[in-house]
Biopython code that builds the backbone (N, CA, C, O; Angstrom):
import numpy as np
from Bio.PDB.StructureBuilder import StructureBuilder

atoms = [
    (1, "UNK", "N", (-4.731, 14.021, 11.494)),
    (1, "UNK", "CA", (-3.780, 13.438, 10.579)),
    (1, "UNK", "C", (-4.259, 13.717, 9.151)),
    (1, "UNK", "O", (-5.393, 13.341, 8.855)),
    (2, "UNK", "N", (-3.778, 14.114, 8.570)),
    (2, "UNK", "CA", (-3.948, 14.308, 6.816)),
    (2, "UNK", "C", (-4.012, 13.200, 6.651)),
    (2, "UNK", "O", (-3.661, 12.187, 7.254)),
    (3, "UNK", "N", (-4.863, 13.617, 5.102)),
    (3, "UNK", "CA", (-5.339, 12.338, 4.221)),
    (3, "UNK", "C", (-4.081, 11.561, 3.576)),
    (3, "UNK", "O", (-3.974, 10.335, 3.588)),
    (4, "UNK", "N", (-3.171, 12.426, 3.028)),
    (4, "UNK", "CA", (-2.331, 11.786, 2.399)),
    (4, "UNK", "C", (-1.197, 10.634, 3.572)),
    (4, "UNK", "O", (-0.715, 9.545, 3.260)),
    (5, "UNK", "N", (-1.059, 11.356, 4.878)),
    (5, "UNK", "CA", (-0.526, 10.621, 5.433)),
    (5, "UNK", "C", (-0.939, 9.126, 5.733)),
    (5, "UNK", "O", (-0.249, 8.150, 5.438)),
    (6, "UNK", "N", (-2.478, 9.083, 6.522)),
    (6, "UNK", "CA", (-3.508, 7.969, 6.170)),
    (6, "UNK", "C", (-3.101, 6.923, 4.905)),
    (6, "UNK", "O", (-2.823, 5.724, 4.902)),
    (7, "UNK", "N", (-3.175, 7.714, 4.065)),
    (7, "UNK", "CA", (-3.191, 6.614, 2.528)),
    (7, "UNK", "C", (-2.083, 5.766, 3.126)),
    (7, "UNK", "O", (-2.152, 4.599, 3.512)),
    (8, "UNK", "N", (-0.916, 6.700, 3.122)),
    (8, "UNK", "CA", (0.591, 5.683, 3.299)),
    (8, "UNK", "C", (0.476, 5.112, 4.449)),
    (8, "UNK", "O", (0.739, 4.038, 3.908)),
    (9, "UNK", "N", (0.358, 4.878, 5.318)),
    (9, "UNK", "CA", (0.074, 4.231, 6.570)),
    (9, "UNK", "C", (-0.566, 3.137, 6.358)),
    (9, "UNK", "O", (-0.114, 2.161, 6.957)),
    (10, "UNK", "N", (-1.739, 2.918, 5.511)),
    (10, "UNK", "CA", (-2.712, 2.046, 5.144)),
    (10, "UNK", "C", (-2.220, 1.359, 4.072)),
    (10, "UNK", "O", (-2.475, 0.177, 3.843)),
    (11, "UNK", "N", (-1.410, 2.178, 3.303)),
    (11, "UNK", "CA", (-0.840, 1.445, 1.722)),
    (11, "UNK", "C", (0.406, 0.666, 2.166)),
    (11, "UNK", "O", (0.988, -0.117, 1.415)),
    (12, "UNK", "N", (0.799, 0.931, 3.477)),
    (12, "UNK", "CA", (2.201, -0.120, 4.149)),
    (12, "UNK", "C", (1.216, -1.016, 5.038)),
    (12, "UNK", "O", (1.497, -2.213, 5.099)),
    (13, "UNK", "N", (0.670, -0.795, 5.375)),
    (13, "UNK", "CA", (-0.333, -1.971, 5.963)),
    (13, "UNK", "C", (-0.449, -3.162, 5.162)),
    (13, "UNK", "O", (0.083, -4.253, 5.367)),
    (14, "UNK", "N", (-1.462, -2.700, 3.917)),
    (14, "UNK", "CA", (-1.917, -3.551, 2.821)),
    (14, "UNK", "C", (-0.795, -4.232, 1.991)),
    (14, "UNK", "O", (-0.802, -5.261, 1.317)),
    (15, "UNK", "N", (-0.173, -3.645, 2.166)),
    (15, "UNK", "CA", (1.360, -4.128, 1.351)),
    (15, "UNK", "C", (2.016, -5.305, 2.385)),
    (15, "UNK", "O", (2.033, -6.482, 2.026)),
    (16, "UNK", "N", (2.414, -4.991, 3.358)),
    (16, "UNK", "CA", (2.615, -5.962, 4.238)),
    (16, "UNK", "C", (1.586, -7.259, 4.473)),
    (16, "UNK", "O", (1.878, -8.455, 4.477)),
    (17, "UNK", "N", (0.447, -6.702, 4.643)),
    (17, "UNK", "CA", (-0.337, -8.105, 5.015)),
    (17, "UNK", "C", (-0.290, -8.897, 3.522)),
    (17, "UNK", "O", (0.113, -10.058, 3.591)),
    (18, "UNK", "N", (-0.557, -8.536, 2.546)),
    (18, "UNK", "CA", (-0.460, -9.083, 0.907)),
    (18, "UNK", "C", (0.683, -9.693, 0.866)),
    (18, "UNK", "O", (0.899, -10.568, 0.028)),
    (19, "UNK", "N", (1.654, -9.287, 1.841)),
    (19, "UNK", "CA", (3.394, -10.105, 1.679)),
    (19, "UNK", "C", (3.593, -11.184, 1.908)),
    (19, "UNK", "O", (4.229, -12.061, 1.323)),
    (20, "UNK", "N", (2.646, -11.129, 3.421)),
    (20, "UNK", "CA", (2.543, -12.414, 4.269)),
    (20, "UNK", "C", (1.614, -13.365, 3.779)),
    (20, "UNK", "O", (1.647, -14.578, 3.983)),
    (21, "UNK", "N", (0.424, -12.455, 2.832)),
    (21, "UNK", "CA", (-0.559, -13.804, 2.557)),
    (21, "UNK", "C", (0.396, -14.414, 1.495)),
    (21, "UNK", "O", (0.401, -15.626, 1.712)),
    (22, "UNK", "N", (1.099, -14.164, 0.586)),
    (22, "UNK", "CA", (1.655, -14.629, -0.529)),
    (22, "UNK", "C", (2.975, -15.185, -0.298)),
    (22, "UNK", "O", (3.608, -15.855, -1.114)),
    (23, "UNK", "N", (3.474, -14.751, 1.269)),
    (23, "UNK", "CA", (4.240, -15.824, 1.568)),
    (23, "UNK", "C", (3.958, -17.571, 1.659)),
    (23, "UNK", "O", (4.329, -18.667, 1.238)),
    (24, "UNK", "N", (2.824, -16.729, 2.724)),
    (24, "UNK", "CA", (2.004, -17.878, 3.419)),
    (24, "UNK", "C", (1.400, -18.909, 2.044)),
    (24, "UNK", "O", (1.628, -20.116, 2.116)),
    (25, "UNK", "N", (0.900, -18.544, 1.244)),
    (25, "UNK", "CA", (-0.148, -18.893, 0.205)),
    (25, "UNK", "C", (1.314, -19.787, -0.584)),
    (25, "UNK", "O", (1.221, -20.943, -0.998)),
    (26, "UNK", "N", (2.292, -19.149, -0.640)),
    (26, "UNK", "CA", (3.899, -20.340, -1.370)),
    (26, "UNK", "C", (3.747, -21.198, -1.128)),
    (26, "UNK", "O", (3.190, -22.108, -1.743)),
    (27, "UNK", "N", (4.484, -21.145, 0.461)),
    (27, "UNK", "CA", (4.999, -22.437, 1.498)),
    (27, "UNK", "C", (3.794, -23.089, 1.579)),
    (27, "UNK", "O", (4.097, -24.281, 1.630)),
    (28, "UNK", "N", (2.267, -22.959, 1.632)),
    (28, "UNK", "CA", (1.531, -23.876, 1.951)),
    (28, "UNK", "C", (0.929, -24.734, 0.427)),
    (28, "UNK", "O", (0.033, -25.566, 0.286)),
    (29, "UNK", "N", (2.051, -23.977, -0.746)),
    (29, "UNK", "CA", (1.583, -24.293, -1.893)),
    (29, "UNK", "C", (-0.119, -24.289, -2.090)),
    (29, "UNK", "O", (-0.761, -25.298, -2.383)),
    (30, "UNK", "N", (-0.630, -23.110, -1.894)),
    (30, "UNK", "CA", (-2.046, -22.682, -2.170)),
    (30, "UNK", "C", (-1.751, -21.167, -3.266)),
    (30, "UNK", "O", (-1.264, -20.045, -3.128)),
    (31, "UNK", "N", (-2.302, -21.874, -4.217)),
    (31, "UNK", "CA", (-1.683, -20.865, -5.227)),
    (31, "UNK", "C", (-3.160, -19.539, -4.903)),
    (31, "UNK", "O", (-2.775, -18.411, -4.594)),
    (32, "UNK", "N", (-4.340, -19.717, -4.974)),
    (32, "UNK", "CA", (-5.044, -19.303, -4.565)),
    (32, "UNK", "C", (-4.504, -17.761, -3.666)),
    (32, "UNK", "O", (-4.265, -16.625, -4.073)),
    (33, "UNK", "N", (-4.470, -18.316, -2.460)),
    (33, "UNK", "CA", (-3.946, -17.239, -1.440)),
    (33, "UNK", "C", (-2.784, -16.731, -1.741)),
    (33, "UNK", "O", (-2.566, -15.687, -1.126)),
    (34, "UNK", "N", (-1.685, -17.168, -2.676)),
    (34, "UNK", "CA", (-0.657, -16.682, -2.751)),
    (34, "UNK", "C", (-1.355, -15.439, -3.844)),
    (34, "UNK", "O", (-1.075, -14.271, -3.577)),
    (35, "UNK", "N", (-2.043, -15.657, -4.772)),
    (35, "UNK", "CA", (-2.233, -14.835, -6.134)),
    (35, "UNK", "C", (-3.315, -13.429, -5.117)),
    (35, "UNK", "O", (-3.272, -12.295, -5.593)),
    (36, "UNK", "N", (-4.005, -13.608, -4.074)),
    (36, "UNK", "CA", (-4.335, -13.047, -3.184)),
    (36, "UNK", "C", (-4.000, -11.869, -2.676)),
    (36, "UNK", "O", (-4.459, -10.728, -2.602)),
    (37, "UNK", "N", (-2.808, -12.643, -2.255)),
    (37, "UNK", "CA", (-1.415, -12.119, -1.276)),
    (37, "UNK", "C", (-0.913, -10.842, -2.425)),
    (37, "UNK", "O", (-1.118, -9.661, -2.142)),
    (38, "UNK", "N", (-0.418, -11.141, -3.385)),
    (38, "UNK", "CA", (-0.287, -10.566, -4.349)),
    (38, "UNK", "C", (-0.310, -9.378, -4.863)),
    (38, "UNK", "O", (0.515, -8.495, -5.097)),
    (39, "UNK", "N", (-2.153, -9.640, -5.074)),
    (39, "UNK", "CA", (-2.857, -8.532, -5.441)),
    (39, "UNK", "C", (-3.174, -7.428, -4.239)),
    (39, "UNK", "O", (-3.181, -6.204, -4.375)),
    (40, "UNK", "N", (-3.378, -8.018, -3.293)),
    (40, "UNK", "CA", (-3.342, -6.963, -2.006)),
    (40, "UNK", "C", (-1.824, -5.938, -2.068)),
    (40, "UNK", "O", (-1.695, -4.726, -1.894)),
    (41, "UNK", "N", (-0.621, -7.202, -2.449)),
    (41, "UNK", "CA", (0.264, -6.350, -1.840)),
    (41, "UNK", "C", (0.527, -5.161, -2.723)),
    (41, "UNK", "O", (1.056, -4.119, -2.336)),
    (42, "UNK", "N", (-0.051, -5.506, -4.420)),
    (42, "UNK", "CA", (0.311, -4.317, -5.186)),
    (42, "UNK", "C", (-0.960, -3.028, -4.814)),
    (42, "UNK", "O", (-0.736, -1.853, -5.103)),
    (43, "UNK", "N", (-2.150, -3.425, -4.212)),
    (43, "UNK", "CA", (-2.912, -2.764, -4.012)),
    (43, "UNK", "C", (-2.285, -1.372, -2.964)),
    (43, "UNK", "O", (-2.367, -0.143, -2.969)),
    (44, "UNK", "N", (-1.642, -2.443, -2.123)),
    (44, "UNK", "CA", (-1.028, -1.322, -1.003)),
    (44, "UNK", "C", (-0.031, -0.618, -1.443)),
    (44, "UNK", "O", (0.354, 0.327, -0.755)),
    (45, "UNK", "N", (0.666, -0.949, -2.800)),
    (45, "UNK", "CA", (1.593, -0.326, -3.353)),
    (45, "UNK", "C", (1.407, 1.028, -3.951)),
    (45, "UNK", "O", (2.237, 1.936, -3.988)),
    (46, "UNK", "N", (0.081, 1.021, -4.452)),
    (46, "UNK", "CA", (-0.411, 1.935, -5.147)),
    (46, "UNK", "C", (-0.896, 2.787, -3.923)),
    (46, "UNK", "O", (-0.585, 3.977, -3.882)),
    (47, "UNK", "N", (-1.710, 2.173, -2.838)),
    (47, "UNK", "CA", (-2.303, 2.896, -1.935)),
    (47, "UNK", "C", (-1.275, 4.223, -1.336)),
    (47, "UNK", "O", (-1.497, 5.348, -0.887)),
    (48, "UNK", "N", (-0.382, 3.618, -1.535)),
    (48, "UNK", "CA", (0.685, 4.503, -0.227)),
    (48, "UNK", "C", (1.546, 5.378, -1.750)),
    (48, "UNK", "O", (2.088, 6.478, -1.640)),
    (49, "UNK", "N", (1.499, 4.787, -2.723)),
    (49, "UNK", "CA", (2.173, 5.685, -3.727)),
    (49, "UNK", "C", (1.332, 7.134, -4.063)),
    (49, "UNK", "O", (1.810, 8.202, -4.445)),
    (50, "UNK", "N", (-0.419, 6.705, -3.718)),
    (50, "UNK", "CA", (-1.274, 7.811, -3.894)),
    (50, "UNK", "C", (-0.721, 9.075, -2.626)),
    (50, "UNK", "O", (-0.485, 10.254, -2.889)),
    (51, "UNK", "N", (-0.618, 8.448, -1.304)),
    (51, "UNK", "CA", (-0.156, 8.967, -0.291)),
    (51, "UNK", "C", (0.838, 9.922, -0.563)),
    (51, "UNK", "O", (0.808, 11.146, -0.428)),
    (52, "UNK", "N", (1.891, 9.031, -1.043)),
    (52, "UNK", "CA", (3.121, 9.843, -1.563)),
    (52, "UNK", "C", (2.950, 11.461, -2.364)),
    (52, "UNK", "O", (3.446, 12.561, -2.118)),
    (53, "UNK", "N", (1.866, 10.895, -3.562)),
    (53, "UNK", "CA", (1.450, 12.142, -4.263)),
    (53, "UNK", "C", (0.549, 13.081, -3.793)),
    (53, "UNK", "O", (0.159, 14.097, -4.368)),
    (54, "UNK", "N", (0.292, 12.713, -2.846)),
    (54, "UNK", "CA", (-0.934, 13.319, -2.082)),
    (54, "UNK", "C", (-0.555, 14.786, -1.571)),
    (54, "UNK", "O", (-0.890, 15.939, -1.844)),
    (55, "UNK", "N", (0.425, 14.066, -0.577)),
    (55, "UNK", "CA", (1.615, 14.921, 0.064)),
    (55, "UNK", "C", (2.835, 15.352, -0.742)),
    (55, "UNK", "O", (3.651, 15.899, 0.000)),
    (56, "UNK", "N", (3.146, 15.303, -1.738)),
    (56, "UNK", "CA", (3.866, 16.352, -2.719)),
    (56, "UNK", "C", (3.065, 17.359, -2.619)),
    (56, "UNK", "O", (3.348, 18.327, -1.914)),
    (57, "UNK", "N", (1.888, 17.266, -3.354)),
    (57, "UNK", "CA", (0.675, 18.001, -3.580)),
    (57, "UNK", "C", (0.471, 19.116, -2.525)),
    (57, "UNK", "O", (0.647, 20.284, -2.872)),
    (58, "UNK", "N", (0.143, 18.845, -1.370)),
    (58, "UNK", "CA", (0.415, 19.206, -0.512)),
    (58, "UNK", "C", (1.522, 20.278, 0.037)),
    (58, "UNK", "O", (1.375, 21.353, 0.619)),
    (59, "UNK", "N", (2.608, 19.610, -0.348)),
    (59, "UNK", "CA", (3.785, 20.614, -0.168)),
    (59, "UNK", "C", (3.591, 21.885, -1.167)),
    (59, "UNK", "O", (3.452, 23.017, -0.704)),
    (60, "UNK", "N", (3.591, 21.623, -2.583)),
    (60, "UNK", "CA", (3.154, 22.570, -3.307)),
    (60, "UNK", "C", (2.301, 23.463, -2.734)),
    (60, "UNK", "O", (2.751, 24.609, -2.723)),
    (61, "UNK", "N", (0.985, 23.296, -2.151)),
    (61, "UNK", "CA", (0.184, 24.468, -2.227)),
    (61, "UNK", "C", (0.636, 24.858, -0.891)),
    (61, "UNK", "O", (-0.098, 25.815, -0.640)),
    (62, "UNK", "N", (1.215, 24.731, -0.134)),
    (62, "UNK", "CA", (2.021, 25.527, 1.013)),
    (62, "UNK", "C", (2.707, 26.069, 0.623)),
    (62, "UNK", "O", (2.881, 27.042, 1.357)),
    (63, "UNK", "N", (3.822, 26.113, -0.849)),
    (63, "UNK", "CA", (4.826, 26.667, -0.789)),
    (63, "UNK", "C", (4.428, 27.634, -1.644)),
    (63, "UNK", "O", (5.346, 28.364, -2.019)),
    (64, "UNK", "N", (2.885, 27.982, -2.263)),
    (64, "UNK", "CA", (3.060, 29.139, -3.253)),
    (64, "UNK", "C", (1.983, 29.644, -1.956)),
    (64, "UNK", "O", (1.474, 30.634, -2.482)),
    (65, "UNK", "N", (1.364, 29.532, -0.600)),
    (65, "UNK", "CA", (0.906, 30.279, -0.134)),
    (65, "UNK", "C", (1.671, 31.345, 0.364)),
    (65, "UNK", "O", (1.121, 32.280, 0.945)),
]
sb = StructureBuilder()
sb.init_structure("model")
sb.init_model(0)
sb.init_chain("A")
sb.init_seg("    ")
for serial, (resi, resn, name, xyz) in enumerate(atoms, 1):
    if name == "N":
        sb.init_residue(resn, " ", resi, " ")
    sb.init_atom(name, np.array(xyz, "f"), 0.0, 1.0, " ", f" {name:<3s}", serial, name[0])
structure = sb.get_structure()
């Protein structure tokens, strides 16, 4: 599996679980875990956006081989 694919796989992971902690972290009014939740989920945002560019990247140097 390519790297770039990995990233996004992992960057929808992290994004998802960050969704749920910051759901979770609302409803249980724990601001804590919600600000948590949060930061994970933008973490995974970025993670899988690297993915994204990864694999542009990717396409490029296939298409001038």
């Amino acid at each position: 599996m390519k790297r770039s694919t990995k990233n996004q796989i992992k960057g929808r992971g992290r994004e998802l679980k960050g969704d749920i902690k910051e759901r979770t972290g609302g409803a249980l009014k724990n601001r804590r875990m919600e600000a948590e939740g949060a930061v994970e989920r933008m973490g995974g945002k970025m993670q899988k956006k690297a993915g994204d560019i990864e694999k542009d990247l990717e396409k490029d140097e296939d298409d001038e081989s």
